[in-house]
C-alpha positions in Angstrom: -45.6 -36.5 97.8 -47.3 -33.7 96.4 -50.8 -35.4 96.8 -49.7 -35.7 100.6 -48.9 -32.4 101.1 -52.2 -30.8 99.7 -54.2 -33.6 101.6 -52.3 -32.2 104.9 -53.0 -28.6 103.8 -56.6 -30.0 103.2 -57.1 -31.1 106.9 -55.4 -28.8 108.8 -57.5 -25.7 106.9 -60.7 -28.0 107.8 -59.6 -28.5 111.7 -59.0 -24.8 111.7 -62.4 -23.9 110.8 -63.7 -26.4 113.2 -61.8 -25.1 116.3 -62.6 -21.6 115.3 -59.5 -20.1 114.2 -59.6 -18.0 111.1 -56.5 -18.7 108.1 -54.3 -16.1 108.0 -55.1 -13.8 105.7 -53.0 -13.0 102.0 -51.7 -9.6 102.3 -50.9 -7.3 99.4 -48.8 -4.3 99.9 -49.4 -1.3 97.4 -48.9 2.2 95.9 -51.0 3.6 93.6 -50.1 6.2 90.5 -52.9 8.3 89.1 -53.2 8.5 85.2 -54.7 12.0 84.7 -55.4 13.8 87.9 -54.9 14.0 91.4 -57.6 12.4 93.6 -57.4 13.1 97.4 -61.3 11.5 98.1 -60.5 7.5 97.4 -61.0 5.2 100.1 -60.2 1.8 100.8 -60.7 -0.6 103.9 -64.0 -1.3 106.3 -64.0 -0.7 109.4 -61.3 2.3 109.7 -61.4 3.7 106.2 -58.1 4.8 104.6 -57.6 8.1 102.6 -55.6 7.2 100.0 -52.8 9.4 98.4 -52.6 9.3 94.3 -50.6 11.5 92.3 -49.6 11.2 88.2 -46.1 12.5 88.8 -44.8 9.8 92.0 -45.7 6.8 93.5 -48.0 7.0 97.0 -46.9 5.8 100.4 -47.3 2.3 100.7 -50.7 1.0 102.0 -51.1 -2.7 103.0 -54.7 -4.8 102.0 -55.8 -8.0 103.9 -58.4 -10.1 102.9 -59.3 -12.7 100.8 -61.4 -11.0 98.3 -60.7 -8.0 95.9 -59.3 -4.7 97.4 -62.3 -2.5 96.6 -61.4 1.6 96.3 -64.6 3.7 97.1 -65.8 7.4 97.1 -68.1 8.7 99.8 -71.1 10.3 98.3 -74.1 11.9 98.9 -77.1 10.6 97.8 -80.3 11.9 96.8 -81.5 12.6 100.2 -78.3 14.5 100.8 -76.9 11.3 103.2 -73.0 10.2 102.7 -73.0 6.7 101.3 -70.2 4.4 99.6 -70.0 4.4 95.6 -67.8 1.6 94.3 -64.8 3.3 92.2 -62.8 0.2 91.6 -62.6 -3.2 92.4 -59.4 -4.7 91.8 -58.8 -8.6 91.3 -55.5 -9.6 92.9 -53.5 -12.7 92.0 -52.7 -15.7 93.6 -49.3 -15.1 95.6 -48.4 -11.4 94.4 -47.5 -9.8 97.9 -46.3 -6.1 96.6 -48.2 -4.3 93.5 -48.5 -1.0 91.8 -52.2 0.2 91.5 -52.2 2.3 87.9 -55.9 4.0 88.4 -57.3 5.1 84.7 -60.6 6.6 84.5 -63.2 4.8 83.4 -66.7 5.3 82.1 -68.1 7.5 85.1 -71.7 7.5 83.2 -72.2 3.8 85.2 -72.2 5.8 89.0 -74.9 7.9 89.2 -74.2 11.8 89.3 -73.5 12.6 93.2 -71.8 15.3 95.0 -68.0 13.8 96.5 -68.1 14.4 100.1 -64.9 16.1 100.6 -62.4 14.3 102.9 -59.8 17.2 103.6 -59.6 20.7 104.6 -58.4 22.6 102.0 -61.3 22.7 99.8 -64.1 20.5 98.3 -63.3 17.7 96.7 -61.2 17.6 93.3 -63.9 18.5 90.5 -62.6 16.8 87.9 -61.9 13.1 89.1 -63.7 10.2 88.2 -66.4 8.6 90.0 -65.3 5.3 88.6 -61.6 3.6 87.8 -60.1 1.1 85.2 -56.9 -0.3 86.6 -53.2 -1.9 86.0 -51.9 -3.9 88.6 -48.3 -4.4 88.1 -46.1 -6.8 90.3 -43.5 -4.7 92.3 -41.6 -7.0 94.2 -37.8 -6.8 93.7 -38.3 -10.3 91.7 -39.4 -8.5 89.0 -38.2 -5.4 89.2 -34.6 -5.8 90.7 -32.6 -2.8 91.9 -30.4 -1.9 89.2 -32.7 -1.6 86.6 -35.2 0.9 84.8 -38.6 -1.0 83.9 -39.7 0.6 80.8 -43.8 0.4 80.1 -45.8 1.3 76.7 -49.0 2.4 77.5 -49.5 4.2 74.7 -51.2 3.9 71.3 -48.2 3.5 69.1 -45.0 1.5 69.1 -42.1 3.0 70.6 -38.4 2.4 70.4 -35.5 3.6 72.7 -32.0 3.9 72.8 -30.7 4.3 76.7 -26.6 5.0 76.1 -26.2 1.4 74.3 -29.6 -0.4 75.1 -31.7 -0.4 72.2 -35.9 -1.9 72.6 -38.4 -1.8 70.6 -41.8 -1.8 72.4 -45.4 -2.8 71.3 -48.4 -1.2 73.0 -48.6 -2.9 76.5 -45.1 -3.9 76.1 -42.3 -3.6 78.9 -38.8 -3.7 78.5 -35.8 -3.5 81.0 -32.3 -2.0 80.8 -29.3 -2.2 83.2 -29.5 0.9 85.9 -25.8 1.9 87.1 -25.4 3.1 90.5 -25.0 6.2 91.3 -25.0 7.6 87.5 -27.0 11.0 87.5 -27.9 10.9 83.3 -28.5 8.5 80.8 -28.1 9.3 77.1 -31.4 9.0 75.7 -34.0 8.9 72.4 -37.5 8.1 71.9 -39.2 7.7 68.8 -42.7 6.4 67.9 -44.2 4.9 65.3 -46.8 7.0 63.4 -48.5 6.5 60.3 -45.7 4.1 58.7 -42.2 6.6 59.7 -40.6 6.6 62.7 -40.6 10.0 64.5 -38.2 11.4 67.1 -40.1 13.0 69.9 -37.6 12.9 72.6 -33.5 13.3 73.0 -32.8 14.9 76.2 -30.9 13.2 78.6 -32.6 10.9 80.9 -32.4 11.9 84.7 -31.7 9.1 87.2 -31.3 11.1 90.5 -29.0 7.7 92.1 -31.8 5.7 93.2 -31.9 2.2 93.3 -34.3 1.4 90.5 -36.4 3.2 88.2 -39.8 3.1 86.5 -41.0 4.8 83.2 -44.3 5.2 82.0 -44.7 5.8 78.3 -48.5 7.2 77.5 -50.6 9.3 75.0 -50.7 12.4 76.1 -53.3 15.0 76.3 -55.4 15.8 73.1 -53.4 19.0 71.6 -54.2 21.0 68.3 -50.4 21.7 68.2 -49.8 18.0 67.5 -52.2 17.2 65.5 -51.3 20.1 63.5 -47.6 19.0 63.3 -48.2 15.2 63.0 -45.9 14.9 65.8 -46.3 12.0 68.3 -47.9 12.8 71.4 -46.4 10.9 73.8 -46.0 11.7 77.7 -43.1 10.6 79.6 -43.3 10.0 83.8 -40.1 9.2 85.2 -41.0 7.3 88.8 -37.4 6.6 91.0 -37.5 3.9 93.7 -35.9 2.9 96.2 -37.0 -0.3 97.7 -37.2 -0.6 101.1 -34.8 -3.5 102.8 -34.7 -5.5 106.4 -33.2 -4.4 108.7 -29.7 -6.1 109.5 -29.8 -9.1 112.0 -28.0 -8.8 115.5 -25.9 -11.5 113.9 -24.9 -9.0 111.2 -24.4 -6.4 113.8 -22.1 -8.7 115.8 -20.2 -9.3 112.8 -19.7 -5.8 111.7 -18.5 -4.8 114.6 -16.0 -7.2 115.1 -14.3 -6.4 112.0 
């Protein structure tokens, strides 16, 4: 049966191409999250290029890629003749079947794009100094599959192991590890603690209450942060926290639903 089916696939993709018509197209739906600035000069797309939005404190608006290639992100520069041209900044690989993601951009090794002014894309200023010509990336899956509402997605990006305690929860999380505990509706705080691994003891580094705001699901991003003289001076851990809230977007209701609601 299953031969039969991919056969049929087979033939109507090759009748397709011989009658002219074009497949559809996989489309990914995505918002991106910056690592360690804000960068208002990324592009994306061909023919109409999209400005893309990327903060390190909230997720962007949701931006939609079709194609059947990687989504490529790109900088308008100029080059040495002072002309605008297109410099690469990342070119991200997206797998089979994932139809909503979250883009994490990290800077990457800049020293591969050659030094070129950013053409500034906005009117408040010239472009943002300190970004990165070129960008590393995470792609995480975003559907509600993985991340359903009711629950806060936990991620380690940082360098040490980290454990948590969220009112009863207790996880214990690797580097690159996720972990994900229950999310109550409409609860505002969450008791909470944090404590990382460093040199052999566990250290607290965290034990304020963590903020929910009511939405429907949550993401937090657990990272290095910033080199600091303080902490290496204390041999504290230096670990950043970003709370991200979320609330998925749903269909609207049917007319059937309507019908039903109102009959009630």
């Amino acid at each position: 049966m299953k031969s039969n089916r991919s056969s049929f696939c087979a033939t109507v993709t090759v009748l397709m191409i011989l009658l002219g018509i074009a497949p559809a197209a996989h489309a990914l739906q995505f918002r991106l999250l910056g690592w360690s600035s804000d960068d208002i000069d990324l592009l994306f797309g061909e023919k109409k290029p999209i400005e893309l939005s990327v903060s390190v404190s909230g997720f962007s608006p949701v931006y939609e890629f079709k194609g059947d290639g990687p989504l490529v992100l790109y900088k308008e520069v100029l080059n040495d003749k002072g002309l605008p041209v297109r410099q690469t900044a990342c070119t991200v690989t997206i797998p089979k079947g994932m139809e909503k993601g979250i883009l994490i951009l990290v800077p990457g090794d800049s020293s591969r794009a050659a030094s070129r002014k950013v053409v500034a894309r906005r009117h408040e200023g010239p472009a943002t100094p300190d970004a990165p010509l070129i960008y590393d990336y995470i792609l995480l899956d975003d559907s509600e599959a993985a991340r359903p509402s009711g629950t806060i997605e936990f991620h380690n990006f940082s360098s040490l192991p980290i454990a948590l305690k969220v009112e009863t929860h207790q996880v214990v999380l690797a580097p690159k590890e996720k972990a994900q505990v229950p999310l109550q509706p409409g609860v505002k705080r969450l008791a909470f603690r944090a404590a990382a691994q460093l040199g052999g003891k566990w250290k607290v580094f965290l034990t304020n209450p963590l903020t929910t705001r009511g939405p429907d699901r949550m993401m937090v991003v657990l990272r290095d942060g910033p080199p600091s003289s303080q902490s290496d001076a204390t041999g504290e851990p230096n670990i950043r926290m970003i709370s991200l809230y979320d609330w998925p977007a749903r269909p609207a209701p049917s007319t059937t639903q309507l019908l039903s609601s109102a009959s009630r």
